[in-house]
FIMI-938445 format. One record per atom (N, C-alpha, C): x, z, y. Coordinates in steps of 0.02 Angstrom, whole numbers, padded with zeros to 5 digits, always signed. Layout:
# FIMI-938445
XZY ...
//
This chain:
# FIMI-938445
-00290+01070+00227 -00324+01080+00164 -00374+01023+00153 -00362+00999+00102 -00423+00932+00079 -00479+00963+00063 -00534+00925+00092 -00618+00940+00073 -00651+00900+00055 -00716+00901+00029 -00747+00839+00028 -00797+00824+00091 -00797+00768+00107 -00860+00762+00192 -00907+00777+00178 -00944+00810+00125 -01009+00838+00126 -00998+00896+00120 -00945+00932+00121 -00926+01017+00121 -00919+01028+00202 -00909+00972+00251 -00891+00988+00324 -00969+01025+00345 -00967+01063+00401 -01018+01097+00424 -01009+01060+00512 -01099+01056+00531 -01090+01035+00625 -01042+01059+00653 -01033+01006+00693 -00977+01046+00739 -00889+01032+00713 -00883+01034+00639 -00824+01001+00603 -00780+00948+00603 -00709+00936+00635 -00687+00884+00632 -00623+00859+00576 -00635+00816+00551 -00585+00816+00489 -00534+00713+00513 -00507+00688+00460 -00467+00663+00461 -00475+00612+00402 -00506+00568+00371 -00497+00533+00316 -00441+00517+00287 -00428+00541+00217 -00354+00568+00170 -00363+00498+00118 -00436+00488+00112 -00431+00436+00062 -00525+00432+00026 -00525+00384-00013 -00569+00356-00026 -00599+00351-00098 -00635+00406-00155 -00632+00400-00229 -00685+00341-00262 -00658+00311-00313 -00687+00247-00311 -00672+00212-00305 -00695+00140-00312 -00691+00081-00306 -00784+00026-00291 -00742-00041-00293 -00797-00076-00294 -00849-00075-00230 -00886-00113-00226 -00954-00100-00182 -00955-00071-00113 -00954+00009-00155 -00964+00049-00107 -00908+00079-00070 -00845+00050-00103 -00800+00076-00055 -00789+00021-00012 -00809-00029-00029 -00795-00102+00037 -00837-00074+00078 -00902-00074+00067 -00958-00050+00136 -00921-00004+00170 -00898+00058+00137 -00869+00120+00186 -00827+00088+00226 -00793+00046+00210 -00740+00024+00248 -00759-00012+00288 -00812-00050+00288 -00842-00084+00304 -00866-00075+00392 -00883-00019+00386 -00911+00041+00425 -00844+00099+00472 -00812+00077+00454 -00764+00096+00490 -00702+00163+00460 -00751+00205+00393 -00706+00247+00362 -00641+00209+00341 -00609+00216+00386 -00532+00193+00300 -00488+00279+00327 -00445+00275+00276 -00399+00311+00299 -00352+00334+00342 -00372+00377+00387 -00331+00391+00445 -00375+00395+00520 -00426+00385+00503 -00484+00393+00553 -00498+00439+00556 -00524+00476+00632 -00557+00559+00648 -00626+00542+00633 -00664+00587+00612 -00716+00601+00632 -00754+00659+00653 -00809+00669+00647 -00850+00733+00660 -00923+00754+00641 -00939+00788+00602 -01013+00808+00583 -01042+00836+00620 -01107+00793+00670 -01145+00807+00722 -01191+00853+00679 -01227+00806+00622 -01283+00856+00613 -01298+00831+00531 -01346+00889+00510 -01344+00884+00423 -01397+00897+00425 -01448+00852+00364 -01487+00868+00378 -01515+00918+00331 -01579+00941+00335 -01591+00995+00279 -01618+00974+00186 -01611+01007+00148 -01625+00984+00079 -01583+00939+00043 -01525+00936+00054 -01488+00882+00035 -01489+00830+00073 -01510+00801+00134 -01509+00739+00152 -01442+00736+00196 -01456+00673+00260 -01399+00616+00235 -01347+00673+00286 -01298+00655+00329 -01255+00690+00357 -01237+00619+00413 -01261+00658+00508 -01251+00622+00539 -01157+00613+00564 -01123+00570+00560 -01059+00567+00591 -01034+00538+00648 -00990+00548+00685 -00973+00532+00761 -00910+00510+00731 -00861+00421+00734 -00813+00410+00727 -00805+00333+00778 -00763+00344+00784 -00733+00276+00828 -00791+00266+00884 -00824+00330+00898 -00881+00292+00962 -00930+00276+00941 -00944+00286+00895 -01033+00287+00879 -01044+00320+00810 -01134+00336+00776 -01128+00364+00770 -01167+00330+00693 -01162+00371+00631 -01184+00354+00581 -01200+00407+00528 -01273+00389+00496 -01279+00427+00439 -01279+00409+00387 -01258+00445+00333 -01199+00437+00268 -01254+00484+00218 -01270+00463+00163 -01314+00510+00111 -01238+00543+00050 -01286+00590+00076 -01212+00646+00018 -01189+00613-00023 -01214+00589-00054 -01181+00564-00146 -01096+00524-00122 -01126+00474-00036 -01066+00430-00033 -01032+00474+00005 -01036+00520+00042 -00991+00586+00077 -00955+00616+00023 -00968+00629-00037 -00943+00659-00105 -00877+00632-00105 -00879+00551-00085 -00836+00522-00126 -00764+00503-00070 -00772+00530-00001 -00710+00533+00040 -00689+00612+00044 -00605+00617+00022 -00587+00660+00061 -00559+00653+00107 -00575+00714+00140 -00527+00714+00221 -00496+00784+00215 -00487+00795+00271 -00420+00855+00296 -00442+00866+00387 -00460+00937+00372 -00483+00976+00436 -00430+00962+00514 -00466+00956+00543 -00420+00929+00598 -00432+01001+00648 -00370+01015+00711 -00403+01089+00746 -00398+01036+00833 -00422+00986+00831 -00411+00967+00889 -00478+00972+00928 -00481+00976+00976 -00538+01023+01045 -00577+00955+01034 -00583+00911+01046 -00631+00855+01067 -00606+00762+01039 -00608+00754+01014 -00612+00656+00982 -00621+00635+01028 -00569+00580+01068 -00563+00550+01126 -00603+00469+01068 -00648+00426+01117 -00671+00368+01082 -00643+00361+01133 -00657+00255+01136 -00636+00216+01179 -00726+00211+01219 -00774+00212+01181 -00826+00187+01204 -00885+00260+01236 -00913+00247+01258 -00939+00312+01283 -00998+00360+01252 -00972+00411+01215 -01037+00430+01181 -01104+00465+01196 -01155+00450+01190 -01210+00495+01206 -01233+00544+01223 
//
């Protein structure tokens, strides 16, 4: 089922389906390692609307909702995200 990455809750692992938009801000995302077909995972959210910490490819990044709005992904049921690099 497609979601948007700011609908994922801690603990959540999903799948990047794709990218809405153009321009700018979708080079940075990509930039950053989202493209399509990458796992990730929502460590932690923060409260009041703020940003949303993520765990992908081995490290870790926070993303402010508005640009989480704009990837969907697709819930993944796998136990644990193997990185190459060692996480924290």
């Amino acid at each position: 089922m497609e979601r948007f990455l700011q609908d994922l809750k801690p603990g959540e692992r999903a799948r990047v389906e794709r990218i809405e938009g153009g321009g700018a801000l979708r080079r940075r995302m990509m930039d950053m390692g989202i493209v399509p077909g990458v796992e990730l995972e929502v460590v932690r959210c923060a409260p009041l609307g703020g940003p949303l910490q993520l765990r992908l490819k081995g490290y870790y990044l926070a993303m402010r909702r508005g640009e989480c709005a704009k990837i969907i992904v697709c819930e993944t049921n796998q136990g644990h995200i193997e990185h190459s690099l060692a996480s924290r």
